[in-house]
N, CA, C and O atoms as a MOPAC input file, in Angstrom:
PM7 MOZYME 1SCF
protein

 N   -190.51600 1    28.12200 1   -11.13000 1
 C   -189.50300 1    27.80100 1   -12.11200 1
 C   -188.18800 1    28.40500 1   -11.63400 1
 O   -187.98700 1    29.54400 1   -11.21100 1
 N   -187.34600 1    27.40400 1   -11.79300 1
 C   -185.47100 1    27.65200 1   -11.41500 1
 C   -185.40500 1    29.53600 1   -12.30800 1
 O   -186.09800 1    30.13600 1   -13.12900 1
 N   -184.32200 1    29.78300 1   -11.61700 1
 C   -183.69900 1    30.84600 1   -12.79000 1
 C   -182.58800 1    30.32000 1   -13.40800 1
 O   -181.88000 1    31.09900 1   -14.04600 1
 N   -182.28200 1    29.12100 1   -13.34700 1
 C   -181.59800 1    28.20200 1   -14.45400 1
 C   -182.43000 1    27.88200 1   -15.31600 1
 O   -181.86900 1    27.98500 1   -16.40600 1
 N   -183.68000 1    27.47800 1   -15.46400 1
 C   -184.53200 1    26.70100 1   -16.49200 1
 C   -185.34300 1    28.53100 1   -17.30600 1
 O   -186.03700 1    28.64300 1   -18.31600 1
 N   -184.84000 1    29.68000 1   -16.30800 1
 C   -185.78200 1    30.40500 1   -17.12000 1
 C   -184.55800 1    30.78100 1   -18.07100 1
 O   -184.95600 1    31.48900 1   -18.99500 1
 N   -183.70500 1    30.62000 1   -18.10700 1
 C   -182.07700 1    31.25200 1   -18.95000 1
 C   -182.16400 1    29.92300 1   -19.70600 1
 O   -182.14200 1    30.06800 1   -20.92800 1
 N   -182.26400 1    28.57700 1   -19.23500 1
 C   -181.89700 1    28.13600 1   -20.52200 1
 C   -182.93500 1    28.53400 1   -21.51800 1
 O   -182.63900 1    28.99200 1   -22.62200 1
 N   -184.45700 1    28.30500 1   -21.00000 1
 C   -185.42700 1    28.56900 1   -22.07200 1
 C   -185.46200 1    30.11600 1   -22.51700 1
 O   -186.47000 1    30.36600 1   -23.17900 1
 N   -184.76700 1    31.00500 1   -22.35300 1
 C   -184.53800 1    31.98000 1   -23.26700 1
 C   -183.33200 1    32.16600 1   -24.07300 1
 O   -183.09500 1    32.90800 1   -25.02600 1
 N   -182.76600 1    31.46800 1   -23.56500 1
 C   -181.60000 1    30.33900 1   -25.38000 1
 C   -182.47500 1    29.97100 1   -26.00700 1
 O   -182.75600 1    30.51500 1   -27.07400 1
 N   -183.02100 1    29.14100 1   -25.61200 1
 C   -184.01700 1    28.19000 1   -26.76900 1
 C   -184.27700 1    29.07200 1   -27.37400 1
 O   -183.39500 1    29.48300 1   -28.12800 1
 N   -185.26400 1    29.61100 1   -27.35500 1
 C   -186.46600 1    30.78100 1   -28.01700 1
 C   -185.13500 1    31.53300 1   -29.08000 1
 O   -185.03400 1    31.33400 1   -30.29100 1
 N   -183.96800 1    32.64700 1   -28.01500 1
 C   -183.29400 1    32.89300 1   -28.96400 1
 C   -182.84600 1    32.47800 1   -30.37900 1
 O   -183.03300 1    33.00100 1   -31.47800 1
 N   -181.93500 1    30.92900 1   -29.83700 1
 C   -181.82600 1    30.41800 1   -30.73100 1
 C   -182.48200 1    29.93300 1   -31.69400 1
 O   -181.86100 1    29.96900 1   -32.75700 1
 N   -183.70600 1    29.40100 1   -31.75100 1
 C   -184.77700 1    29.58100 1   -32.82600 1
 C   -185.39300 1    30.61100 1   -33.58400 1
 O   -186.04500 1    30.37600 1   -34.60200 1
 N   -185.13000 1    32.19800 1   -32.93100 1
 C   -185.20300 1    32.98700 1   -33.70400 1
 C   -186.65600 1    33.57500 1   -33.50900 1
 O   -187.42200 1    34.10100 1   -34.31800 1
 N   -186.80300 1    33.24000 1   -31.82300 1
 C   -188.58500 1    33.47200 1   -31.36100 1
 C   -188.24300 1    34.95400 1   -30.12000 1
 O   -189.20000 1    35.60400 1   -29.69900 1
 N   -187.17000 1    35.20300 1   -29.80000 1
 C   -186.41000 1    36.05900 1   -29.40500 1
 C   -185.20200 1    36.38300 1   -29.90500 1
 O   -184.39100 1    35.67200 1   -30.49900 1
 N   -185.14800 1    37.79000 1   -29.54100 1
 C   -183.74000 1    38.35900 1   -30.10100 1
 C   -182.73100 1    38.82100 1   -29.46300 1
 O   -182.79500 1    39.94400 1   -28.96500 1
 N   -181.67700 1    38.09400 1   -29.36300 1
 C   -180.56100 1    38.80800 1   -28.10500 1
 C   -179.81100 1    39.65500 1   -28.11700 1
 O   -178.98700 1    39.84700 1   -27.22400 1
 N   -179.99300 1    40.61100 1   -29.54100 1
 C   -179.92400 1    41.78300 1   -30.02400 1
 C   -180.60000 1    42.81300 1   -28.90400 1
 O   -181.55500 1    42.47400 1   -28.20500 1
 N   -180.06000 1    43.92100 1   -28.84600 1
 C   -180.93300 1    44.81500 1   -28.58100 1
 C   -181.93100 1    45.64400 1   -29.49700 1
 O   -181.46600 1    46.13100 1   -30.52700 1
 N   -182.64900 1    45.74700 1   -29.33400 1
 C   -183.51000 1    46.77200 1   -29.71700 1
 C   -183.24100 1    47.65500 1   -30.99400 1
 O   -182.15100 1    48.12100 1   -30.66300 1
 N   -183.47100 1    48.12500 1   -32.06800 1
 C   -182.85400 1    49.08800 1   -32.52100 1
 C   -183.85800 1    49.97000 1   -32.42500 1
 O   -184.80000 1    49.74500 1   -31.66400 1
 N   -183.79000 1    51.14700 1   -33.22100 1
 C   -184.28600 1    52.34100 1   -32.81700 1
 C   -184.79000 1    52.95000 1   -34.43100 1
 O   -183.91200 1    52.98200 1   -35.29400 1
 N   -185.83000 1    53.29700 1   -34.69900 1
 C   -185.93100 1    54.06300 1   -35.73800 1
 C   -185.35100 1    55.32500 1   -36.19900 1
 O   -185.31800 1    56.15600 1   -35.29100 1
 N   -184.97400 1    55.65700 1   -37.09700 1
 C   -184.33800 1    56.72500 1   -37.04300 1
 C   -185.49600 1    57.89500 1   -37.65100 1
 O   -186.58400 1    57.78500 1   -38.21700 1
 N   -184.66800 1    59.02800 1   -37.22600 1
 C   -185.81400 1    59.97000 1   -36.76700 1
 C   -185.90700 1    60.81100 1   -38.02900 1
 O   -186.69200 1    61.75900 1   -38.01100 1
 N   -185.06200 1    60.52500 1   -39.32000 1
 C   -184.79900 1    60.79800 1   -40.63900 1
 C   -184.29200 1    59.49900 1   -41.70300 1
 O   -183.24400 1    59.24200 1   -42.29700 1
 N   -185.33600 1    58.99700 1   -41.61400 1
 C   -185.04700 1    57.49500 1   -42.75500 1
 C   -185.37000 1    58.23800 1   -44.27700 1
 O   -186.28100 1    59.03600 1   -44.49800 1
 N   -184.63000 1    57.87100 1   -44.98700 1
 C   -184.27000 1    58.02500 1   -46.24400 1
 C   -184.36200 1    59.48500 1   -47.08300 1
 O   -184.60900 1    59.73300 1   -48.26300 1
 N   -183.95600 1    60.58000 1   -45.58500 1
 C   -183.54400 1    61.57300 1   -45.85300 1
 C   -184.75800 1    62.64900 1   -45.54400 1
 O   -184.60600 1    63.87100 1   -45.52400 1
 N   -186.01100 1    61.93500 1   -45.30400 1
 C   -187.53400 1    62.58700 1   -45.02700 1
 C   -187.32100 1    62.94200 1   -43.28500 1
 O   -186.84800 1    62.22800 1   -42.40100 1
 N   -187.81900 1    64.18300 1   -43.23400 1
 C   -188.26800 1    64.83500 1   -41.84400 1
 C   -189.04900 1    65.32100 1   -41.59500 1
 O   -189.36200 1    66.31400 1   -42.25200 1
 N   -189.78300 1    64.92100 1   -40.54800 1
 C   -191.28700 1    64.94800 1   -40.16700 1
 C   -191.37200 1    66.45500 1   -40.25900 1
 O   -190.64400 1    67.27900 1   -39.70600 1
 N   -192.46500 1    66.67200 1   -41.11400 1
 C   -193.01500 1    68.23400 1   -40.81700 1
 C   -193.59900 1    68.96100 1   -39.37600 1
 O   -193.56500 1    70.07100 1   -38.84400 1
 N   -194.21800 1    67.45400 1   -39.07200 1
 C   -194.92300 1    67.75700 1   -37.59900 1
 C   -194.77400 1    66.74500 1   -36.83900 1
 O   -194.36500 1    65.71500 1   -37.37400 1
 N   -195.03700 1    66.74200 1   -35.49300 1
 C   -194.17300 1    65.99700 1   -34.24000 1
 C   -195.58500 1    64.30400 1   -35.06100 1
 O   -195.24400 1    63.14700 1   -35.30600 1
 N   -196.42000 1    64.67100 1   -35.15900 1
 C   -197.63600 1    63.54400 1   -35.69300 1
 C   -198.58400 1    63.86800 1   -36.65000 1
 O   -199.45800 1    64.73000 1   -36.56700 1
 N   -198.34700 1    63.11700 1   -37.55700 1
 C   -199.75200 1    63.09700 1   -38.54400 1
 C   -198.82400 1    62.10400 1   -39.51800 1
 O   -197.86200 1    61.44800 1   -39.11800 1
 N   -199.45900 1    62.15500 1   -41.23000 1
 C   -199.31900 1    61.05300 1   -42.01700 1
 C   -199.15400 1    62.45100 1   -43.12600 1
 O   -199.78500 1    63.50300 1   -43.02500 1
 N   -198.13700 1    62.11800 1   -44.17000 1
 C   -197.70400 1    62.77900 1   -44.79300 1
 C   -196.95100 1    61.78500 1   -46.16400 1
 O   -196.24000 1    60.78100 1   -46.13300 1
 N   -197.55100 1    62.68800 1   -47.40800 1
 C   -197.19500 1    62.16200 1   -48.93800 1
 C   -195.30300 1    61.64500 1   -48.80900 1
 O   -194.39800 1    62.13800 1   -48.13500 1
 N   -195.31000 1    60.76100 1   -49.54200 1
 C   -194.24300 1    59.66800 1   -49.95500 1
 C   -193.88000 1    59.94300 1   -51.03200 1
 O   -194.80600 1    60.30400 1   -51.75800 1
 N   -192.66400 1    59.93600 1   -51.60700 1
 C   -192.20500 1    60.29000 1   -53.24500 1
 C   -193.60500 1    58.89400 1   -53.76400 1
 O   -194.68200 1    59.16000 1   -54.29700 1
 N   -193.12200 1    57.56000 1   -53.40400 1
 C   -193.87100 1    56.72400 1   -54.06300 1
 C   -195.21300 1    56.84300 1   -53.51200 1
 O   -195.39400 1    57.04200 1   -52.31000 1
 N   -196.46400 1    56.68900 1   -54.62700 1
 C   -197.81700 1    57.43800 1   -54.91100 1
 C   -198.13200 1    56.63700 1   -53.52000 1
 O   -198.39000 1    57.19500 1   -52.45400 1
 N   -198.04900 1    54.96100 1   -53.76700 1
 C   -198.67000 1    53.78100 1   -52.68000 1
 C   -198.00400 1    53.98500 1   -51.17900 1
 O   -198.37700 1    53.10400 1   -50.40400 1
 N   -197.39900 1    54.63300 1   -50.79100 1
 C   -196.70800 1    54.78600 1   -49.79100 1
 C   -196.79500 1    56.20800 1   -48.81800 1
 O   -197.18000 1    57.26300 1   -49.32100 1
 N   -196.49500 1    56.13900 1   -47.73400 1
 C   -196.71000 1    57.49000 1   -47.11700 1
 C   -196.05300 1    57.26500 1   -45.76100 1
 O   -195.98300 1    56.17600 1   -45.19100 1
 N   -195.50000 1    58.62600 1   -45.23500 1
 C   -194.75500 1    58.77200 1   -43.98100 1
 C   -195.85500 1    58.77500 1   -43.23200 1
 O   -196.88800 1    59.26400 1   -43.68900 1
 N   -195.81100 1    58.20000 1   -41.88600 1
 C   -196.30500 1    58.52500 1   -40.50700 1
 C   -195.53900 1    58.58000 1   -39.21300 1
 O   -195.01800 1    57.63300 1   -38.62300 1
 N   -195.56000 1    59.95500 1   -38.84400 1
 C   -194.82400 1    60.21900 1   -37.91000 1
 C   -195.25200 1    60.38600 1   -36.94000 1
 O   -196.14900 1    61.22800 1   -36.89000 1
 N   -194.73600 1    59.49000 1   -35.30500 1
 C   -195.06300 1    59.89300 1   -34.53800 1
 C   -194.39700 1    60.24400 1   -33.38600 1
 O   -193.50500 1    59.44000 1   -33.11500 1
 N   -194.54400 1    61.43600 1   -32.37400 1
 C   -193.97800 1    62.00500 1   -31.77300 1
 C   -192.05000 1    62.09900 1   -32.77800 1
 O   -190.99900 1    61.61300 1   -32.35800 1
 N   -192.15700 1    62.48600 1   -33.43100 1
 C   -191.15700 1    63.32000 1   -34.57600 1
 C   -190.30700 1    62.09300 1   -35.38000 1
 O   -189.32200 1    62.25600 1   -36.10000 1
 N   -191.05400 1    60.67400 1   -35.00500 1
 C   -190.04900 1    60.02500 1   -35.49400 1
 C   -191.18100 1    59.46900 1   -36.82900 1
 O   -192.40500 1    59.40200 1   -36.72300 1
 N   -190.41000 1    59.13900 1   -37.97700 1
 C   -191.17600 1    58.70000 1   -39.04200 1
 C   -191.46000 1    57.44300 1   -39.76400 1
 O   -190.53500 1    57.35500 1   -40.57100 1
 N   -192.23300 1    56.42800 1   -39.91100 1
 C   -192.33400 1    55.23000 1   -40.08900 1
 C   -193.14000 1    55.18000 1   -41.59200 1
 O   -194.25800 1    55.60300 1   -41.88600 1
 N   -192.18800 1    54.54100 1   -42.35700 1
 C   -192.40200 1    54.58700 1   -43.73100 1
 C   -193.91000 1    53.44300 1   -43.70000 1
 O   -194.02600 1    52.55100 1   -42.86100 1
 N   -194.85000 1    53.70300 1   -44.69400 1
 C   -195.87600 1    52.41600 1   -44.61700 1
 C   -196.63300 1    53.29200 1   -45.92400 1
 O   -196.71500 1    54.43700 1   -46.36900 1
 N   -197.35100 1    51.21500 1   -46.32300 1
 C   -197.84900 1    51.53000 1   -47.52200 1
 C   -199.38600 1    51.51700 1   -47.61800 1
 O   -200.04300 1    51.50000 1   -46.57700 1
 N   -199.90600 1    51.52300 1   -48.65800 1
 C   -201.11000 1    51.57600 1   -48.82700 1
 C   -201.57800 1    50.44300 1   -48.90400 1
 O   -200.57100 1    49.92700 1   -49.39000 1
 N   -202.52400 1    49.34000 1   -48.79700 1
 C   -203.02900 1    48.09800 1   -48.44300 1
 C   -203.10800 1    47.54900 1   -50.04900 1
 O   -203.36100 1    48.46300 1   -50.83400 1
 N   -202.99600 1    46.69000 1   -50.44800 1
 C   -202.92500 1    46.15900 1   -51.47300 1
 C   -204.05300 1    46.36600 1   -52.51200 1
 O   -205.11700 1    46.52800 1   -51.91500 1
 N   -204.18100 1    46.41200 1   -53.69400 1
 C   -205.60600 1    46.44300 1   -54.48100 1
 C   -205.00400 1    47.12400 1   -56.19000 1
 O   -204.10200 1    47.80300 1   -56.68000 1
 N   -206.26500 1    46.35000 1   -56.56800 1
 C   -206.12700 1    46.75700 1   -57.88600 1
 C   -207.36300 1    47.55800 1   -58.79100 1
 O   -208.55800 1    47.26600 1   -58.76100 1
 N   -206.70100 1    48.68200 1   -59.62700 1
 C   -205.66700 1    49.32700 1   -59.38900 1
 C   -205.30600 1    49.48700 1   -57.78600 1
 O   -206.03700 1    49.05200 1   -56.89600 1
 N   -203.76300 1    50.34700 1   -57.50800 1
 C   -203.36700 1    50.30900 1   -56.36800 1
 C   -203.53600 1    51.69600 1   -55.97500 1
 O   -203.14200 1    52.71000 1   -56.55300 1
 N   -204.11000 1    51.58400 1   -55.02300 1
 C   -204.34800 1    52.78500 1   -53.66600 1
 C   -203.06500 1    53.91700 1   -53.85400 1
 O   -201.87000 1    53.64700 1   -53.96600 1
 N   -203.73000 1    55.30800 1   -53.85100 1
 C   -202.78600 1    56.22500 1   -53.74300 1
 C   -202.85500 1    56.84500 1   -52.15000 1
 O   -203.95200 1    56.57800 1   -51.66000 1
 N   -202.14400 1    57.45300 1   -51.39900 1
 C   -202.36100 1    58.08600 1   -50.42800 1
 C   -202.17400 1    59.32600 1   -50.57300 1
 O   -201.26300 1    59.75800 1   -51.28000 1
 N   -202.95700 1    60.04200 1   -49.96400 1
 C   -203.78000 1    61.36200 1   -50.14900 1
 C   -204.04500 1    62.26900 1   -48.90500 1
 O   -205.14800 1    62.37300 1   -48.36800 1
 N   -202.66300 1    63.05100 1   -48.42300 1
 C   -202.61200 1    63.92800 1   -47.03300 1
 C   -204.34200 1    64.68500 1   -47.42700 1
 O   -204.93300 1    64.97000 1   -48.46800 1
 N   -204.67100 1    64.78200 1   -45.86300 1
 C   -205.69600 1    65.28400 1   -45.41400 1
 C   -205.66900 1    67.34500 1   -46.39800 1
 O   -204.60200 1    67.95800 1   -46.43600 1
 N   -206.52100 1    67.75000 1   -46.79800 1
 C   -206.17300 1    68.93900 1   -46.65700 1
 C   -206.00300 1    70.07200 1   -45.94100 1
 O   -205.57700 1    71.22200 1   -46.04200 1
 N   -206.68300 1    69.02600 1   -44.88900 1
 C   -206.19700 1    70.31200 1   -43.52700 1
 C   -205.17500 1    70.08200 1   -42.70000 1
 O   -204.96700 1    70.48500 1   -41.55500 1
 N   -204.65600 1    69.49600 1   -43.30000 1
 C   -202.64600 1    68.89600 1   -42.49400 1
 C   -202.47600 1    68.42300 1   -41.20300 1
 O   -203.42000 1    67.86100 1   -40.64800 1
 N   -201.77000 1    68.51900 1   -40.83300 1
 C   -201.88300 1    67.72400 1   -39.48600 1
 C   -202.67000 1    68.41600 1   -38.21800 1
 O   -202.41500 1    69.61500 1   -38.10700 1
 N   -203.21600 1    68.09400 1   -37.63100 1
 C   -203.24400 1    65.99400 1   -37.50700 1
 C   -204.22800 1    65.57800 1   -38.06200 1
 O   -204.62500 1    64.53000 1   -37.55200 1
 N   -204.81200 1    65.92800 1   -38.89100 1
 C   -205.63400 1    65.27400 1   -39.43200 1
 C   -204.42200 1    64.23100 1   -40.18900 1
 O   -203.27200 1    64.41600 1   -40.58800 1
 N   -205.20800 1    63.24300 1   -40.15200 1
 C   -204.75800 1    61.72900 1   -40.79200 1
 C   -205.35200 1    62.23400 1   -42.34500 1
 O   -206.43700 1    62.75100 1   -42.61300 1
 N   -204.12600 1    61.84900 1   -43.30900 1
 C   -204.41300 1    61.09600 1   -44.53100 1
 C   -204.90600 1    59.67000 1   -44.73400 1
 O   -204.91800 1    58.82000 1   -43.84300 1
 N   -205.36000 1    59.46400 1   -46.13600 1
 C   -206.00700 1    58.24300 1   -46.25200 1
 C   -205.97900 1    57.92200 1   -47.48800 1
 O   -206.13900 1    58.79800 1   -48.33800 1
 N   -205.75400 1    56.51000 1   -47.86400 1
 C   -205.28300 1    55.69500 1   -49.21700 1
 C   -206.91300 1    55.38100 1   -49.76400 1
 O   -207.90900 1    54.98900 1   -49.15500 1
 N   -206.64400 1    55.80100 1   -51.40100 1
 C   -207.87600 1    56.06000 1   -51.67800 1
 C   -207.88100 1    55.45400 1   -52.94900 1
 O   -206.92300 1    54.69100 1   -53.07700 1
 N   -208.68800 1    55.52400 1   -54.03200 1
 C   -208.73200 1    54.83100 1   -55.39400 1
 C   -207.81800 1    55.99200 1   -56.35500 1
 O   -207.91700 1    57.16900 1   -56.00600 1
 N   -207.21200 1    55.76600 1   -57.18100 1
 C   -206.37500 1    57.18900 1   -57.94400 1
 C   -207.28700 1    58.04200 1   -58.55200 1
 O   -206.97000 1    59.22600 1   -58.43300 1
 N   -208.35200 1    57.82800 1   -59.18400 1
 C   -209.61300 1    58.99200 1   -59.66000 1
 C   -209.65500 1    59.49600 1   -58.60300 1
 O   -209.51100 1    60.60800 1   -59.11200 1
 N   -209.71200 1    59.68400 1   -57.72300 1
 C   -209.84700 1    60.22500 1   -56.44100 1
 C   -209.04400 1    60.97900 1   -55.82800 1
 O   -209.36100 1    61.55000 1   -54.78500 1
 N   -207.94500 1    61.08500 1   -56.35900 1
 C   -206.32400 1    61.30400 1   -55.78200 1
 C   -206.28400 1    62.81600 1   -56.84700 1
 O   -206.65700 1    62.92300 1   -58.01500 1
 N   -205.74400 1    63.76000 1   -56.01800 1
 C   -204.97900 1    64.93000 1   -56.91600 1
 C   -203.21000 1    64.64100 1   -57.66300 1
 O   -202.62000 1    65.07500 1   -58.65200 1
 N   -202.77000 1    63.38700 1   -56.20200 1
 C   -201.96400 1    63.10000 1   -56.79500 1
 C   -201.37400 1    62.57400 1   -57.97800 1
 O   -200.43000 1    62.93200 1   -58.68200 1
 N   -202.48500 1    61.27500 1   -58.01900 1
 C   -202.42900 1    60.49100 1   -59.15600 1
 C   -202.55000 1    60.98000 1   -60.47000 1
 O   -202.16000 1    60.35400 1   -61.45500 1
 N   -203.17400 1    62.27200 1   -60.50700 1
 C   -203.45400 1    62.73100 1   -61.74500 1
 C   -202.20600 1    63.81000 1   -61.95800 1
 O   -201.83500 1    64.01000 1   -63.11400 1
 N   -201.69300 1    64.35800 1   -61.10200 1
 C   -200.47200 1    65.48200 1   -61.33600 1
 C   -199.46900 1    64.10900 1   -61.55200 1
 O   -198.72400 1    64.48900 1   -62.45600 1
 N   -199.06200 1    62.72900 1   -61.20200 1
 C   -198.30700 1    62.06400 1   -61.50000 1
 C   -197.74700 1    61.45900 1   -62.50100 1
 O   -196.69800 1    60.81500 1   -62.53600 1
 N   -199.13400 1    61.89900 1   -63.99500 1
 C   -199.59900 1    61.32200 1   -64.80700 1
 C   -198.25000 1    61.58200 1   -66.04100 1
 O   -198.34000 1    61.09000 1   -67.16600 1

């Protein structure tokens, strides 16, 4: 294949919105004011369904998988790295101090 036909077909794609001719952005390493306690693990969220996971110090907001009632997430008690895990709210210390 030309390196004319490989540039136009990465217009195409761009322009359809199947590539991005943006660069990259970058997570930030303090989104919505939260900073990782530890360089990795999963750590409580103001909101019950939700929880930080940080890795190598940067933090990626994510929620608990859908269900009804809805899943609370519930840091490990032995902190990092042990992984937390989204659980039923009877189950949760949180859910009940939330009450």
């Amino acid at each position: 294949m030309s390196m004319r036909r490989v540039h136009v077909l990465l217009g195409v794609l761009a322009a359809v919105g199947l590539l991005s001719a943006a660069a990259p952005s970058q997570a930030s390493p303090h989104p919505a004011g939260f900073s990782c306690p530890a360089a990795d693990g999963t750590f409580n969220h103001q909101d019950l369904n939700k929880f930080w996971h940080c890795s190598n110090g940067i933090a990626h907001e994510k929620q608990c998988a859908a269900a009804n009632p809805p899943l609370v997430f519930q840091e490990d008690p032995r902190g990092a790295p042990h992984e937390g895990r989204c659980v039923w709210p009877w189950e949760s210390d949180r859910e009940l101090s939330a009450r």
